[in-house]
N, C-alpha and C positions, 0 to 999 in steps of 0.2 A: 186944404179941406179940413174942415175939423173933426173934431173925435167923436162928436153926435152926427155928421151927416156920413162919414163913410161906416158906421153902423149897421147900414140898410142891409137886412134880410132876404136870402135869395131862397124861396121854398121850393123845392121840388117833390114831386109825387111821391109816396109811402111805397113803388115798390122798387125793387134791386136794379131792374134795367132802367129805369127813368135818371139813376145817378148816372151823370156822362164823366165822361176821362175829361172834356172839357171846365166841367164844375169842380170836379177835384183838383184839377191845375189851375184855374184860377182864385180856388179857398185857400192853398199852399203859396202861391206868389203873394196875396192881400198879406197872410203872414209874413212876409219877406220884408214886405213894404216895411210894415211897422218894424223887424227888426230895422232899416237901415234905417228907417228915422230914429230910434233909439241910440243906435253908432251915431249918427250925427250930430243929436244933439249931449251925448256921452262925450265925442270930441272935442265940444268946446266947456266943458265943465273947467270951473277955476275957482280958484278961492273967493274969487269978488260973487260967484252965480250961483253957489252951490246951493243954497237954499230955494232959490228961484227955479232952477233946471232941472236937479235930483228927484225933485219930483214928478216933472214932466215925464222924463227916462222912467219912471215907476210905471206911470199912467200907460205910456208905451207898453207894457212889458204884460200888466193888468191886461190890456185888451189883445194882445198876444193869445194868452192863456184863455181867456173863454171863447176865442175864435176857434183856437185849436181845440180843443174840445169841445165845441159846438159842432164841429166838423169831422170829429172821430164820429161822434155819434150820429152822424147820418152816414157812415159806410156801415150796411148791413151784417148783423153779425155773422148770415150765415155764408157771406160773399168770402169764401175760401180760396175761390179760383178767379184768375178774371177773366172776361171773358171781352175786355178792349181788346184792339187791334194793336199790332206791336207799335205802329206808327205811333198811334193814342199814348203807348204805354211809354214812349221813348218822350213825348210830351210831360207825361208826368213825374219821370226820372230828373230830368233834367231840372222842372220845379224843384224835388226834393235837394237837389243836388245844391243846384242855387240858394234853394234858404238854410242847405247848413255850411255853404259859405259867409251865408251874411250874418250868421249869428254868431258864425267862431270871429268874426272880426267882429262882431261889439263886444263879445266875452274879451279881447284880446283888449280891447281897446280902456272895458270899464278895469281891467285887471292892472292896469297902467297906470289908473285914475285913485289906487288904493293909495296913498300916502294924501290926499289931499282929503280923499273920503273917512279917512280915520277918527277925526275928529268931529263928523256932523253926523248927528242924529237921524237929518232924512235918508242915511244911507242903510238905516236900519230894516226898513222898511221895503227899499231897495232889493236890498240881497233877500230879506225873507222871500219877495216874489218870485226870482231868479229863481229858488228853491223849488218853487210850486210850478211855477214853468217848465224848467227838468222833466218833473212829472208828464205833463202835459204837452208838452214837444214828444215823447217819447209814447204816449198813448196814440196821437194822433198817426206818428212816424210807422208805428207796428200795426197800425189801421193801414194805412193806404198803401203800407208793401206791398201786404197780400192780394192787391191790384195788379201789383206790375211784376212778375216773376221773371220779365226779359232781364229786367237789371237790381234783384232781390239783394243780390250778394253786394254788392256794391254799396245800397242804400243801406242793407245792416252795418255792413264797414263804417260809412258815413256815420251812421247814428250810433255806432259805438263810440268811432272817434269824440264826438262829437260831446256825447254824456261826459266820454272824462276830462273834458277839457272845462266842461260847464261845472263836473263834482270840485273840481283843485280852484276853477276860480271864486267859486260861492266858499268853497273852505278857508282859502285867502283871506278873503272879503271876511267872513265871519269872525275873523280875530281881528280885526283890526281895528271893526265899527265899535261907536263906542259901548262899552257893558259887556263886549265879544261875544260868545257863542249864546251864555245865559239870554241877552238880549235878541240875539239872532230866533230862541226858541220861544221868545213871548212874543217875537213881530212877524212868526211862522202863524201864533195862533190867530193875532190879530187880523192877519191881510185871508186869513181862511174862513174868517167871520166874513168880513168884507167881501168879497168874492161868492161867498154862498148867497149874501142880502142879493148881489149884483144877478147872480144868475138863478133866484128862485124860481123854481117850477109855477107859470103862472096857469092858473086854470084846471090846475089838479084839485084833487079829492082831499078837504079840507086843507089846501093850503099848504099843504108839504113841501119843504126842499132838502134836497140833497146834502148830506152830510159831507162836509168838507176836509180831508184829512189834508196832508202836508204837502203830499203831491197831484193833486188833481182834485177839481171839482167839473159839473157837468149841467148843461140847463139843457130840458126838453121840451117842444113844442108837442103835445099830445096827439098822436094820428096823424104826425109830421116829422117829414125827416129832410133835412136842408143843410148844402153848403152856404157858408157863410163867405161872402169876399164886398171887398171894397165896388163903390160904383166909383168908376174913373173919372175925374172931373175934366171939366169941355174945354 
C-alpha cells in the first residue's frame, strides 16, 4: 500500500464519548505499522542504497509524526478519567505496549546502521526527524494514558524507557552525520518548515498554520476531531 492511499482519514464526532477505545487502538497500531516498516527497511540499508532508502526511513518517520499528532489532538483535553471498560482499556495498553516495542527496535536497529550513515548527507535529515518525532511520540503517549489508568504505571515506565533510548540514539546519530550537531540544528529547522507546509490548518481564518518548534507540530480539522489509522488492504 502506498503512503497516499493509507493516509485515509477516519472522522469522528466533536464529542468525548463518540472517541472509542476501539479508534484509539487502532490510530496507535497504524503508528506501529509504520514504525516496523521503518525497521525494515533501516535493516537493509548498505552502502550501495543509502541514498535510495534513507530517505524512504525519513518519509516513514514524517508520516509517524503527523499521525501521532493528528491523534493526540483528538483525545479531549478535558478526558481526564476514562471512562472505557477495563477489557477496552487492556486493548489499548497492549497497542501502546506493542509500538514502543517496535520502535525501540528500529531505534536499535538505525543505531547499528551509524557507521555507514556517517558519511551521507540524507541522514541528516533523517536524525532531525527522529528529533521531532521524540516530541511527538511523547505528546500523543501522555494523551492516551490518561485513558487507560488500569496500566498508567506501566505505560509511563514504557515511555520513559523509551525517550531515553530515542535521546542517546538521535545523540549518537547527531555526531556522526556529516557537519555533526551544527548540521543536525539546521535540518531541525528545515524538516519543521516541512512538516508545518505538510500539516497546515486548512480552512481556518486567514490561512494560518501552526508554529512548528523542534518537537511537535499539529494539524486540525475545524469542528472536528478524528483518529487517524491506516485502511487495511484486501
Amino acid at each position: 500500500m502506498t503512503l497516499s492511499r493509507w493516509a485515509t482519514l477516519a472522522l469522528l464526532a466533536v464529542r468525548a464519548n463518540a472517541l472509542s477505545p476501539q479508534d484509539v487502538a487502532a490510530g496507535i497500531r497504524s503508528i506501529t505499522d509504520l514504525s516496523s516498516r521503518a525497521d525494515g527497511i533501516a535493516k537493509g540499508l548498505s552502502i550501495d542504497n543509502l541514498d535510495q532508502n534513507v530517505p524512504k526511513v525519513t518519509d516513514n518517520l514524517k508520516e509517524m509524526v503527523k499521525m501521532s499528532l493528528k491523534n493526540a489532538e483528538a483525545i479531549p483535553a478535558n478526558m481526564s478519567q476514562s471512562g472505557f471498560a477495563d477489557s477496552d482499556q487492556s486493548d489499548i495498553c497492549k497497542s501502546l505496549s506493542d509500538f514502543s516495542q517496535s520502535y525501540q527496535t528500529y531505534l536499535n536497529t538505525i543505531s547499528g546502521k551509524g557507521d555507514i550513515l556517517s558519511g551521507n548527507s540524507k541522514a541528516v535529515p533523517l536524525v532531525s526527524v527522529m528529533q521531532v518525532l521524540e516530541g511527538s511520540i511523547d505528546k500523543l503517549e501522555s494523551e492516551v494514558i490518561k485513558t487507560v489508568p488500569t496500566c498508567k504505571t506501566q505505560a509511563e515506565n514504557n515511555l520513559k524507557e523509551l525517550n531515553g533510548n530515542s535521546g542517546d540514539t538521535i545523540d549518537k546519530l547527531s555526531q556522526l552525520i556529516p557537519g555533526g550537531k551544527p548540521a543536525f540544528a539546521s535540518g531541525l529547522a528545515s524538516v519543521g518548515d516541512d512538516l508545518a507546509q505538510a500539516t497546515s490548518t486548512s480552512g481556518s481564518p486567514g490561512g494560518n498554520k501552526r508554529s512548528v518548534p523542534t518537537t511537535a507540530m499539529a494539524a486540525e480539522t475545524p469542528g472536528k476531531r478524528g483518529f487517524v489509522h491506516r485502511e487495511k488492504s484486501r
